[in-house]
C-alpha positions as CSV (number, residue, x, y, z in Angstrom):
1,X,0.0,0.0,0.0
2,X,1.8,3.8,-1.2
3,X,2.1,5.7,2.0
4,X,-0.7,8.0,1.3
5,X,-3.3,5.3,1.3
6,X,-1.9,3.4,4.5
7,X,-2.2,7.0,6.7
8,X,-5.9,7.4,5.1
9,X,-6.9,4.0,6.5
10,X,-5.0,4.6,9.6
11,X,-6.8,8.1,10.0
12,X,-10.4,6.7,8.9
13,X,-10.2,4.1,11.3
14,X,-9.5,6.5,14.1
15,X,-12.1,8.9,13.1
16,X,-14.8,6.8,12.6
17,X,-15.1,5.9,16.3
18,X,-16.9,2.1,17.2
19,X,-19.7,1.0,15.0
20,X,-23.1,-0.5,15.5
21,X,-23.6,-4.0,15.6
22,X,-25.6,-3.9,12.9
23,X,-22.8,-2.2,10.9
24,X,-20.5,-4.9,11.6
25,X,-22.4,-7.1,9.9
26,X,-20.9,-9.0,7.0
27,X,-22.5,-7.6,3.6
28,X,-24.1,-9.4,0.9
29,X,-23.7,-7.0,-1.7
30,X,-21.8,-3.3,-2.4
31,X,-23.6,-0.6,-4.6
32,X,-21.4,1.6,-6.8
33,X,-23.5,5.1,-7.9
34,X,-22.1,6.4,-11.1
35,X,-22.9,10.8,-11.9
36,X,-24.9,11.6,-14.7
37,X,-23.4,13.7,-17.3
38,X,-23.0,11.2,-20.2
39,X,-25.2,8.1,-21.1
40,X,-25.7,5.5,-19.2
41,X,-24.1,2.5,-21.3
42,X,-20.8,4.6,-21.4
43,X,-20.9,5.2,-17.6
44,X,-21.3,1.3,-17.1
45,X,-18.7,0.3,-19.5
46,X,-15.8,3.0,-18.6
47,X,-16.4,1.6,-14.7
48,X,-16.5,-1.8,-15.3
49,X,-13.2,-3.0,-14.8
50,X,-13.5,-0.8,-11.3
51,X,-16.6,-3.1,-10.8
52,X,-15.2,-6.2,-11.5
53,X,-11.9,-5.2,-9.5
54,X,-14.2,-4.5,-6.3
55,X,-16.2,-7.8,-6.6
56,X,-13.2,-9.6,-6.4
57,X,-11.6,-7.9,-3.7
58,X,-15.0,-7.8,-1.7
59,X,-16.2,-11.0,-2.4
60,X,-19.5,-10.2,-2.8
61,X,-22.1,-9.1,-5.5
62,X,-20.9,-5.7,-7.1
63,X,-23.5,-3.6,-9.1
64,X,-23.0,-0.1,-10.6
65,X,-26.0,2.1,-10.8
66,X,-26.3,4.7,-13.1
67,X,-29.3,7.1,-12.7
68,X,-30.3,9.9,-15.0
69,X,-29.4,12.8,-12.6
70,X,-27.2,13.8,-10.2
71,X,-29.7,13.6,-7.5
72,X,-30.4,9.7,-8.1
73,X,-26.6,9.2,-6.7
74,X,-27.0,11.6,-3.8
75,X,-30.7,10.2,-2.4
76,X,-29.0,6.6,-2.9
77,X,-26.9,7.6,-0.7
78,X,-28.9,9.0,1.9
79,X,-30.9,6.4,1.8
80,X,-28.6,3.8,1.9
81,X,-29.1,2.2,-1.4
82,X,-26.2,3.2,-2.8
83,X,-22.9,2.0,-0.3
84,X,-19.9,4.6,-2.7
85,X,-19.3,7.1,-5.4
86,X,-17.6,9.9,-7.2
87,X,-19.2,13.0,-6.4
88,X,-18.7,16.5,-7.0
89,X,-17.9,19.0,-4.6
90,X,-21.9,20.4,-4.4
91,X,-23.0,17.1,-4.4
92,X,-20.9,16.0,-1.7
93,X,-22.1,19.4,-0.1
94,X,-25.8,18.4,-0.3
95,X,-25.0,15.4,1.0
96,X,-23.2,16.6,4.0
97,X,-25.9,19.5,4.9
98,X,-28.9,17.0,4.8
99,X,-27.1,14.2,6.8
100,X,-23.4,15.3,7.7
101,X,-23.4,10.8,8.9
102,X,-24.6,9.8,5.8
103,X,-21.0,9.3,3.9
104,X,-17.2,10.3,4.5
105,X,-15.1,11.3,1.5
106,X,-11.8,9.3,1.5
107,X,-10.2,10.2,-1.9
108,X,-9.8,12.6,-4.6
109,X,-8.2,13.0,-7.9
110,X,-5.0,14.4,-8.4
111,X,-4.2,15.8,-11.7
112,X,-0.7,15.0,-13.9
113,X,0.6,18.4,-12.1
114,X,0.0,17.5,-8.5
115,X,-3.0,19.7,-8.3
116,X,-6.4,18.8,-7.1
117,X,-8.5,20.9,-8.5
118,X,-10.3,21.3,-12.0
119,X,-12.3,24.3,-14.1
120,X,-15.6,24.9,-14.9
121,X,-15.0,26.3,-19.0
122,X,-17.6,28.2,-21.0
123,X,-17.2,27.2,-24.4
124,X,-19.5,28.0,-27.8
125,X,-18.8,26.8,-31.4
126,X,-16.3,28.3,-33.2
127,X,-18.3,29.6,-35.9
128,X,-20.6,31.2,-33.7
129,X,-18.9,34.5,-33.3
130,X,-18.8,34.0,-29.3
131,X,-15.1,34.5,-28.6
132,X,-15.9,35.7,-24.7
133,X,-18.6,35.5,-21.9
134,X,-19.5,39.0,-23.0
135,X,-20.7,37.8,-26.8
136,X,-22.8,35.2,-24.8
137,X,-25.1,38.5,-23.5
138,X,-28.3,37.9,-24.7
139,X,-27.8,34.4,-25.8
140,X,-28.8,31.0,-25.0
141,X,-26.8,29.8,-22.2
142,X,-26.4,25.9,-20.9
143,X,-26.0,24.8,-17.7
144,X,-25.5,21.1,-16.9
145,X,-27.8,20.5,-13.6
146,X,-28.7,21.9,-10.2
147,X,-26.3,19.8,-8.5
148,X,-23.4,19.6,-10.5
149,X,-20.0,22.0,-9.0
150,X,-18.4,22.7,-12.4
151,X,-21.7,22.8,-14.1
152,X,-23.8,25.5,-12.5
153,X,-23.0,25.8,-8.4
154,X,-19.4,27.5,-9.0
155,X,-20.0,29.1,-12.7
156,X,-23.4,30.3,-11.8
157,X,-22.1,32.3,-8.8
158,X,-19.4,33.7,-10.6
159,X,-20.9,34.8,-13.6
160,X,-23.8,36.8,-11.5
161,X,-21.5,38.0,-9.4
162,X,-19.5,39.3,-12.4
163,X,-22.6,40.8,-15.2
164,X,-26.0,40.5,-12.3
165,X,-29.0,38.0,-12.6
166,X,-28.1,35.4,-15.1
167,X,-31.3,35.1,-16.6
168,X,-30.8,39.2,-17.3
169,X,-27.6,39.3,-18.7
170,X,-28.2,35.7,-21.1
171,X,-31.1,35.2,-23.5
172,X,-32.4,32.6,-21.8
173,X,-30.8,30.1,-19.2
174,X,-31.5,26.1,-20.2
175,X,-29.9,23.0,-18.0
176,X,-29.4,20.7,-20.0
177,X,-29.7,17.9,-18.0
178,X,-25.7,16.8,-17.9
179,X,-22.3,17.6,-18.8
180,X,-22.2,15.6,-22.0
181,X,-25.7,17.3,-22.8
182,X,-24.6,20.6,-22.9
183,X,-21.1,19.5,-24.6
184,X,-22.8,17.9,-27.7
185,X,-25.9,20.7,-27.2
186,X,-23.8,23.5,-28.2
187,X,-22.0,21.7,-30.9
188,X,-25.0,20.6,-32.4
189,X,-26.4,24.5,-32.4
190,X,-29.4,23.6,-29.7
191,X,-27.9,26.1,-27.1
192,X,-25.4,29.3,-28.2
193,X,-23.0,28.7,-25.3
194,X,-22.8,26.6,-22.5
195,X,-20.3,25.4,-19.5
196,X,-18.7,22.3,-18.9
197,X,-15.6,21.0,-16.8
198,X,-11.4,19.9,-17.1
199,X,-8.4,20.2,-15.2
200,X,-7.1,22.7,-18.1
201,X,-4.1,21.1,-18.7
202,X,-2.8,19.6,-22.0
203,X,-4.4,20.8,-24.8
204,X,-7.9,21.7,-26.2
205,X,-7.7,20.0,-29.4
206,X,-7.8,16.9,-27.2
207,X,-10.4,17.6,-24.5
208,X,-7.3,18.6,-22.1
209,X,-6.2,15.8,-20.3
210,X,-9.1,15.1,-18.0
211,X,-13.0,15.9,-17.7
212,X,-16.2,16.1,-19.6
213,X,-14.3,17.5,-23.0
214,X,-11.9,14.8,-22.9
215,X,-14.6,12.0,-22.3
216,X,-16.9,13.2,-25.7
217,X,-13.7,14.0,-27.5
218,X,-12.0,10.0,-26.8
219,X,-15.9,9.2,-28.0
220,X,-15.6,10.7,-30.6
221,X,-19.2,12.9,-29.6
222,X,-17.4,16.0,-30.8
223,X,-14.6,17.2,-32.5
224,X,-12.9,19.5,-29.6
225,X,-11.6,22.5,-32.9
226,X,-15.6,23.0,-33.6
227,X,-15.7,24.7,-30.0
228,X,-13.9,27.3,-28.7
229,X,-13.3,28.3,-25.1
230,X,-14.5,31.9,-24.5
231,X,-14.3,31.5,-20.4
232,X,-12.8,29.6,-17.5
233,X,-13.9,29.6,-13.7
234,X,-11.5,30.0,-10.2
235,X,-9.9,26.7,-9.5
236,X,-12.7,24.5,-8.0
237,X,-11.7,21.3,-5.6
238,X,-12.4,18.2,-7.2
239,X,-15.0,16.3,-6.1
240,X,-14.3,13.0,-3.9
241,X,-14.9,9.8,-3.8
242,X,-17.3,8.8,-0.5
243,X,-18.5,5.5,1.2
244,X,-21.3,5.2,3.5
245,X,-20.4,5.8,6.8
246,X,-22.3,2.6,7.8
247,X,-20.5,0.0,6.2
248,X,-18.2,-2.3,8.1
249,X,-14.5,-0.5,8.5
250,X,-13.1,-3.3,7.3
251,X,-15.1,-2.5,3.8
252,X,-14.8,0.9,3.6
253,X,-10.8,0.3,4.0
254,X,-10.5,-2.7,1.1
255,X,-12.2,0.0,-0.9
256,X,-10.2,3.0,-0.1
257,X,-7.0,0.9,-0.9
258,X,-7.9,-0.2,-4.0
259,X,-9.0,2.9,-5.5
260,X,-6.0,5.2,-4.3
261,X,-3.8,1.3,-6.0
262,X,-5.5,1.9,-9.3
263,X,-3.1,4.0,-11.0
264,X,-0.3,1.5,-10.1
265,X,-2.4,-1.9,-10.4
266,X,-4.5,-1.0,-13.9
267,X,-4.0,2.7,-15.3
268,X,-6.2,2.0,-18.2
269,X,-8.9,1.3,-15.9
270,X,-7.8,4.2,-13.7
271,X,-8.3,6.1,-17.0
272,X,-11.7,5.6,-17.4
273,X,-12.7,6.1,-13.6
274,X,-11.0,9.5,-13.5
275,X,-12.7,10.4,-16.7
276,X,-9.1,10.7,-18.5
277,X,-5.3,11.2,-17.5
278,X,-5.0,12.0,-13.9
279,X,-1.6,11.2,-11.7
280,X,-3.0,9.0,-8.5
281,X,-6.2,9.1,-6.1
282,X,-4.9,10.4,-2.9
283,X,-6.5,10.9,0.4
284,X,-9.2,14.0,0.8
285,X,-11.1,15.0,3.9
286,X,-14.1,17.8,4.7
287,X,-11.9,19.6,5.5
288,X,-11.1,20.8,1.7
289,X,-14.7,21.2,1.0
290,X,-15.6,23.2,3.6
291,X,-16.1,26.7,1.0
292,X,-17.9,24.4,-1.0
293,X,-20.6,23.3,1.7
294,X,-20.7,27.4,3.0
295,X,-21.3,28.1,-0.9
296,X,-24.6,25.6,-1.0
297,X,-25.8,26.1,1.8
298,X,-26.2,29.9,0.9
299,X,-27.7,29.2,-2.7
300,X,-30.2,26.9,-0.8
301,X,-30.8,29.5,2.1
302,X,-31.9,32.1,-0.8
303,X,-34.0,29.6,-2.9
């Protein structure tokens, strides 16, 4: 086990304090939730080898769930259906104000420069004549969904904080219903603009190196030179990777291990869980979302 991982489990075991007897239990099955944001086959075929690789170490029944919006991962959670998954920061936010027991984030991505954090990009097509945020005035706008960080939470309160009430400054304001949505939406001409997610490294003819671009891009959904970046957001934490408090330690540690192993045991499966090239999983606590929750829990105060 690298360092890293060994002082996560250390530090999870001592934080997570003695559980229930019903916790203890030995499971029968272990529920993985996968984010919206592209369709459902691809979501179950880039996470199969993670699947597969979890069933075996478990020994149990692994199933990978993929529901249509972000909001089918985060009740599964709550409610127990759903025992791990990749969240973004706001969902893990939601999570966290509704039931701050419900799950503990063990794991995050770390990019190929060290960093931990990613971009939320406005981007229109190239022949549009939108070359900034400020050509987008007065013009249909995409957002990906209520929940998503890089797709409305963090862009959404930048851009009104920088040109007033969104709805005012664009056209009109459409969510889209997920990242890959709004990707292929403004390429096909259904929206004028829109805003997605990378780590901006690498380059833009290829998607960069990680996120929603380079997932349509290596699908071959777009063809990255028909779009042009015309904005980019602060640096946003990246979302982590949380199990359900309840499930035995013993669990929630194989799982932690093999995930923050996958770079080092089977990159091309690491690949297609971090959504592109990314440098290792490493340990993550609250403590690095704690603007994130403050952020939410504002935008839901004022709703």
């Amino acid at each position: 086990m690298k360092p890293l991982a060994l002082a996560l489990v250390a530090a999870t075991a001592l934080s997570s304090g003695l559980t229930s007897a019903a916790s203890a239990q030995p499971i029968t099955g272990f529920n993985i939730g996968i984010l919206g944001g592209e369709n459902a086959q691809d979501r179950m075929t880039s996470n199969e080898c993670y699947r597969a690789a979890i069933e075996a170490e478990l020994g149990v029944p692994v199933k990978v769930f993929t529901p249509a919006d972000y909001d089918g991962v985060i009740q599964g959670l709550l409610g127990g259906t759903l025992d791990m998954a990749w969240l973004g920061a706001s969902g893990y936010a939601k999570i966290h104000l509704t039931d701050p027991e419900a799950v503990e984030p063990v794991l995050t991505k770390q990019n190929m420069d060290g960093s931990t954090g990613y971009y939320a990009i406005g981007f229109a097509r190239t022949d549009s004549g939108i070359a900034s945020i400020e050509d987008a005035k007065g013009k249909t706008f995409a957002f990906a969904e209520p929940n998503s960080t890089s797709g409305y939470l963090v862009p959404g309160a930048e851009l009104a904080e920088a040109h007033g009430k969104l709805e005012d400054f664009f056209g009109q304001v459409r969510f889209s219903g997920g990242h890959e949505q709004t990707i292929v939406g403004v390429a096909n001409g259904d929206f004028d603009a829109g805003v997605s997610y990378a780590d901006g490294l690498g380059d833009w003819e290829d998607g960069y190196n990680s996120g929603a671009f380079r997932k349509a891009a290596d699908a071959g959904l777009v063809e990255m030179n028909d779009l042009v970046e015309i904005w980019k957001s602060k640096l946003i934490p990246e979302g982590p990777m949380v199990v359900r408090k309840a499930l035995p330690q013993d669990v929630r540690d194989k799982v932690t291990k093999l995930t923050a192993d996958l770079h080092e045991a089977d990159r091309a499966c690491a690949y297609g869980v971090a959504h592109g090239e990314a440098k290792d999983f490493v340990p993550v606590t609250h403590d690095a979302y704690l603007g994130v929750v403050a952020a939410r829990k504002m935008q839901e105060g004022a709703q």
